[in-house]
Wavefront OBJ file of the C-alpha trace (Angstrom):
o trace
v 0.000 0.000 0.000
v 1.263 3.688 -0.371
v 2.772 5.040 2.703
v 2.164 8.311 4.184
v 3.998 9.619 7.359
v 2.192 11.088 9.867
v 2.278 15.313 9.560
v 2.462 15.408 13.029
v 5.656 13.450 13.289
v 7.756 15.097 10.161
v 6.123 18.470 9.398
v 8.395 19.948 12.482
v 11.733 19.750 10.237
v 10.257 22.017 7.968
v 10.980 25.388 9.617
v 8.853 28.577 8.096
v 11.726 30.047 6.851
v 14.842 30.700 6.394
v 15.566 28.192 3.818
v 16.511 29.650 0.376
v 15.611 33.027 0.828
v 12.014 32.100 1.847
v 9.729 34.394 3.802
v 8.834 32.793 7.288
v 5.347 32.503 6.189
v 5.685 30.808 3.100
v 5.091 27.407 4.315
v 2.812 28.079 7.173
v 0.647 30.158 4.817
v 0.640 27.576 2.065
v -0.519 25.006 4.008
v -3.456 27.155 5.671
v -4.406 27.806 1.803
v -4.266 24.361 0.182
v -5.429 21.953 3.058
v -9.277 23.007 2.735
v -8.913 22.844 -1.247
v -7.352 19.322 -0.951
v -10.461 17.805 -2.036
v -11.366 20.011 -4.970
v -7.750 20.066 -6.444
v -8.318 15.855 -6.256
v -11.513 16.381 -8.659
v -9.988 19.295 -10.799
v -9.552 17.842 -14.890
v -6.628 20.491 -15.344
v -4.646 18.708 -12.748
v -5.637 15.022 -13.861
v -4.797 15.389 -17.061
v -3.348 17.646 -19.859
v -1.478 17.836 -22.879
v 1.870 19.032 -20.446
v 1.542 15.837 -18.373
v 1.347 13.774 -21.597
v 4.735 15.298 -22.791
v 6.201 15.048 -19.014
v 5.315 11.135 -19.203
v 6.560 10.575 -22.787
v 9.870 12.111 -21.227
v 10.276 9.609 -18.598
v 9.697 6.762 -21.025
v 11.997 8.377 -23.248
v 14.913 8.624 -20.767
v 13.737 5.112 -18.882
v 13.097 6.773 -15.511
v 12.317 4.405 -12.960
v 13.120 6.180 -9.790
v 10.996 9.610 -9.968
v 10.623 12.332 -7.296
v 7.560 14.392 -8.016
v 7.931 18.010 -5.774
v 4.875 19.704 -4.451
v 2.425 17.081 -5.668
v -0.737 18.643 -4.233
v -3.571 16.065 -4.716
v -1.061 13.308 -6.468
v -2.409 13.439 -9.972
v 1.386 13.482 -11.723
v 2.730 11.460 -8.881
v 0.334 8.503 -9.714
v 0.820 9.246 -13.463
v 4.071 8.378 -13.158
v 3.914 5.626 -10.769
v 2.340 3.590 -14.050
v 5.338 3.601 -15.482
v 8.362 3.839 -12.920
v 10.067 1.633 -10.751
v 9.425 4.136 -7.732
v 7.738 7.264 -7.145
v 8.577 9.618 -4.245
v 5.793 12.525 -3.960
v 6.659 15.776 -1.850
v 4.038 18.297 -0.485
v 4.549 20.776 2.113
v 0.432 20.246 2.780
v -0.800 17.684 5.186
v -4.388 17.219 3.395
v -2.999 17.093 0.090
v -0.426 14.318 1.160
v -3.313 12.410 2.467
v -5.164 13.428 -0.328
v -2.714 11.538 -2.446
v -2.219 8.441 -0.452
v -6.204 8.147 -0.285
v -6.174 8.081 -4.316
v -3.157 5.951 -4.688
v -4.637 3.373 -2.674
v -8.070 3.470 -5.057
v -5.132 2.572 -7.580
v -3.842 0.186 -5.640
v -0.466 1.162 -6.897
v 2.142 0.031 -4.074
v 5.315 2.033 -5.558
v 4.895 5.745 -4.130
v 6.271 7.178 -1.456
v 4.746 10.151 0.218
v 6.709 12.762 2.472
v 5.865 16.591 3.665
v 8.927 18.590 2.403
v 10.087 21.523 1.157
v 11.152 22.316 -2.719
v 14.312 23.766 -1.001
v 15.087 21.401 1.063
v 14.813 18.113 -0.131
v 15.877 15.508 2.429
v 17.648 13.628 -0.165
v 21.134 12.875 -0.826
v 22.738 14.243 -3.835
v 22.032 11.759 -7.191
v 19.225 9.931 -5.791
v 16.542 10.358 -8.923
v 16.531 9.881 -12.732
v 13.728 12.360 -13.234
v 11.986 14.896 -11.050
v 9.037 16.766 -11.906
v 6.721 20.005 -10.470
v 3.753 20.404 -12.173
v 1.517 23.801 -11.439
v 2.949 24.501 -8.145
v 6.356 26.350 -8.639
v 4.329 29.578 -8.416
v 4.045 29.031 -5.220
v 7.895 28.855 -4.859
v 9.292 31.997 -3.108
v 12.677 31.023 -4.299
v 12.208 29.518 -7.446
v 16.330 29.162 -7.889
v 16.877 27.470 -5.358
v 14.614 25.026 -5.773
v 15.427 24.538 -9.239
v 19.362 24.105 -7.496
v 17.399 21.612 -4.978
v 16.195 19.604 -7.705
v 19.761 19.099 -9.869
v 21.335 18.361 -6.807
v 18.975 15.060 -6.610
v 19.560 14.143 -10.226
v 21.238 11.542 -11.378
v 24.172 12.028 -14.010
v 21.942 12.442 -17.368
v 19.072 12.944 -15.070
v 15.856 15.245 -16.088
v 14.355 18.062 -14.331
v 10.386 18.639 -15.773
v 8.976 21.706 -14.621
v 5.339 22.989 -15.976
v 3.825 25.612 -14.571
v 1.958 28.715 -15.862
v 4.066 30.898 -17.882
v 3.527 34.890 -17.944
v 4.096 36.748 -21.557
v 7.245 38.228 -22.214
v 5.304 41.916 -22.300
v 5.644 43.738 -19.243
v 2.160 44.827 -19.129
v 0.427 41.385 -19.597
v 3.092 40.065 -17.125
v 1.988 42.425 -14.244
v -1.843 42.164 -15.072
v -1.435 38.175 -15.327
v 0.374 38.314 -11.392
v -1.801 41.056 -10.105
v -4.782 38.891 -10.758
v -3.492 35.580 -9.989
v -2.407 37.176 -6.054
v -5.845 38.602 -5.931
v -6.883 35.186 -6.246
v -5.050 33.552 -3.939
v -2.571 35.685 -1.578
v -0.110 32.478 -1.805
v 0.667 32.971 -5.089
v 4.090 34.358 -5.748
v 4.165 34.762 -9.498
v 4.081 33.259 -13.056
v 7.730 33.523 -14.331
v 8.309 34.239 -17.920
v 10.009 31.332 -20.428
v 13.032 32.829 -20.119
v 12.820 33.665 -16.521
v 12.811 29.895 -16.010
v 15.793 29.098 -18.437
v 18.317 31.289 -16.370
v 17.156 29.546 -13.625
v 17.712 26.006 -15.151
v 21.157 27.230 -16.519
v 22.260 28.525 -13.304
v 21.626 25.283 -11.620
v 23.917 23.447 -14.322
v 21.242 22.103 -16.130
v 20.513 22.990 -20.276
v 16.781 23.689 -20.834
v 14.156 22.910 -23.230
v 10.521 23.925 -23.532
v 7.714 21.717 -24.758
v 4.651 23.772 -25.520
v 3.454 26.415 -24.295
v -0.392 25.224 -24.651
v -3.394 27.165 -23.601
v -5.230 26.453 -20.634
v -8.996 27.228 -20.914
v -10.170 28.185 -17.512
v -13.753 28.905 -15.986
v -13.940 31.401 -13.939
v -16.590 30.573 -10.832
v -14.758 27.460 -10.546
v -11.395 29.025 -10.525
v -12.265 31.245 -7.232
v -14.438 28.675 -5.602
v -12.099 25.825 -5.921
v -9.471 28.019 -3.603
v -11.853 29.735 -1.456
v -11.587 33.553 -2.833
v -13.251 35.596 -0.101
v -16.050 37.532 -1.919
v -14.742 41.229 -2.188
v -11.443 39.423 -3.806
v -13.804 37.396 -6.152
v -15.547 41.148 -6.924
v -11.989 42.616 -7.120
v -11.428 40.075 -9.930
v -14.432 40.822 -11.696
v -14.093 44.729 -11.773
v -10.351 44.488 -12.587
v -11.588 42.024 -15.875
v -14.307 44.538 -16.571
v -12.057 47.511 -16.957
v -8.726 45.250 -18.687
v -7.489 47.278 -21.416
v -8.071 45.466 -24.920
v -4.400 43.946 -24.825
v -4.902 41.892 -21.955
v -8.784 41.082 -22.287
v -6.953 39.912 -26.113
v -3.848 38.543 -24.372
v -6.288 36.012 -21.747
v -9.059 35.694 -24.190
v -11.406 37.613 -21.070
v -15.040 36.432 -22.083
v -18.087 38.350 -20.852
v -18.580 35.798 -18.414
v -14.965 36.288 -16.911
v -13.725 32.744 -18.518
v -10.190 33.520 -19.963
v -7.050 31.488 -20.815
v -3.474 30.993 -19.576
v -0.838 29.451 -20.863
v 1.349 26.401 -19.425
v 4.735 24.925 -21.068
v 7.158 22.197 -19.513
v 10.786 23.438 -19.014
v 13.277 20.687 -19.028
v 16.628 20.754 -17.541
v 19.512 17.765 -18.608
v 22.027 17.829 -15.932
v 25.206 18.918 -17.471
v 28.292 16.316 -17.250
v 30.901 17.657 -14.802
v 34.168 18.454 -16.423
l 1 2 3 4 5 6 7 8 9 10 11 12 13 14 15 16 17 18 19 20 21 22 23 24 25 26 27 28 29 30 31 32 33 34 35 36 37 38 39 40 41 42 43 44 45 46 47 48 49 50 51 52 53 54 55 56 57 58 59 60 61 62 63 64 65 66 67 68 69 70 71 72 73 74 75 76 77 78 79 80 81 82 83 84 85 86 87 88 89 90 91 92 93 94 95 96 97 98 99 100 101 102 103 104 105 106 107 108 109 110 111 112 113 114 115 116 117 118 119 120 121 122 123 124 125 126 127 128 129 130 131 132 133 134 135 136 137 138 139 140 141 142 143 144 145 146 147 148 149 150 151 152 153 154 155 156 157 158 159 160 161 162 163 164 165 166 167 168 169 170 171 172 173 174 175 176 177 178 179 180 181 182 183 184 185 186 187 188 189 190 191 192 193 194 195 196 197 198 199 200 201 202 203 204 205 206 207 208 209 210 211 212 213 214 215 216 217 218 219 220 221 222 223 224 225 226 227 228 229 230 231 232 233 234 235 236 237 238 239 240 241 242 243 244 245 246 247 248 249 250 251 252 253 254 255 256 257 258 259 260 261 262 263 264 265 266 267 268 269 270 271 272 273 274 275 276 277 278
């Protein structure tokens, strides 16, 4: 059966802070977000399935991963994924619900290979070389020091290993870049921001690892689900609405803003090949 440690027993090596760069409330306040919408991320088809977890999975095959580390997994949905096709699958979230979340559909599954363990995306209790392939999928927005997790996560790899990363991506204008952040924190106050394609590159070449980008693919996304699926408090949820009504053309163009507040985003999968050391 999948195995889940108790929160109460690991969650106190996870300080709120301190670790990367990282506010003190990072963790704290990203577990108070995501524990009540630990259910509703579970049932959400975005996270299930998607055109950038088709091209993360047809990486592992490619490179024959069969140990896999899958960071802030939230309700398991790539975790599992991958646990169809790999030896081993090791699922990190720094949310208590969503862990158990996880475990509770992995069992359904009955798939016996995953591994799941509250941590940190800066701080994974792993020894150096440990994985073949390690993956983030619509989380690292939440990452207050996106670097250094992206360091956290080549440090883990294996020589030849692969880093998969999708998240949200923000346009390379400066205009649709701030409106796409300002409304995503007026969603949720946990969001830190939706880095740009290139953004993400440095950081993967920092870390020693040479990038690629599969995609980017639009994300079609409804609106009243979007808000009630996090728990928007009401004058945020109004905030949204009056900031949509009053977009300029370029980003009502830019998010495809409907009348009915529906719009679009856009995700794409950076990969990072860990460079040989000379």
């Amino acid at each position: 059966m999948p195995i889940i440690f108790a929160p109460s027993q690991t969650l106190s090596h996870i300080p709120d802070g301190g670790q990367g760069g990282s506010p003190p409330h990072r963790p704290a306040a990203i577990r108070d977000r995501f524990g009540p919408a630990a259910a509703a991320s579970a049932a959400r088809p975005g996270h299930r399935s998607g055109p950038d977890l088709d091209a993360m999975l047809a990486l592992g095959r490619d490179v024959g991963a069969r140990r896999v580390l899958d960071v802030a997994c939230g309700a398991g949905h790539t975790a599992l994924a991958f646990a169809e096709q790999a030896d081993e699958v090791v699922a990190l979230d720094l949310t208590p619900a969503m862990l158990e979340q996880a475990a509770s559909l992995a069992a359904e599954r009955r798939l016996a290979n995953l591994r799941f363990e509250p941590a940190d995306a800066v701080a994974l209790p792993f020894p150096d070389a440990s994985f073949d392939l390690v993956t983030s999928r619509l989380a690292a927005h939440h990452y207050a020091d996106p670097a250094a997790a992206v360091r956290e996560a080549a440090r883990v790899l294996r020589p030849g290993g692969r880093l998969a990363l999708s998240d949200i991506v923000a346009p390379d204008d400066p205009a649709l870049d701030t409106f796409l952040n300002a409304f995503e924190v007026l969603r949720d106050a946990s969001h830190v921001r939706d880095h740009r394609i290139g953004q993400w590159c440095g950081f993967f070449r920092d870390a020693g690892l040479v990038p690629e980008v599969l995609g980017p693919w639009p994300m079609e996304i409804g609106f009243d689900a979007w808000v009630e699926r996090i728990g928007t408090p009401s004058p945020s949820v109004a905030g949204l609405r009056a900031l949509f009504d009053h977009a300029p053309a370029p980003s009502r163009e830019a998010f495809g803003i409907s009348d009915g507040y529906d719009f679009r985003l856009t995700v794409a999968v950076i990969v990072g090949r860990l460079r040989a050391k000379a």
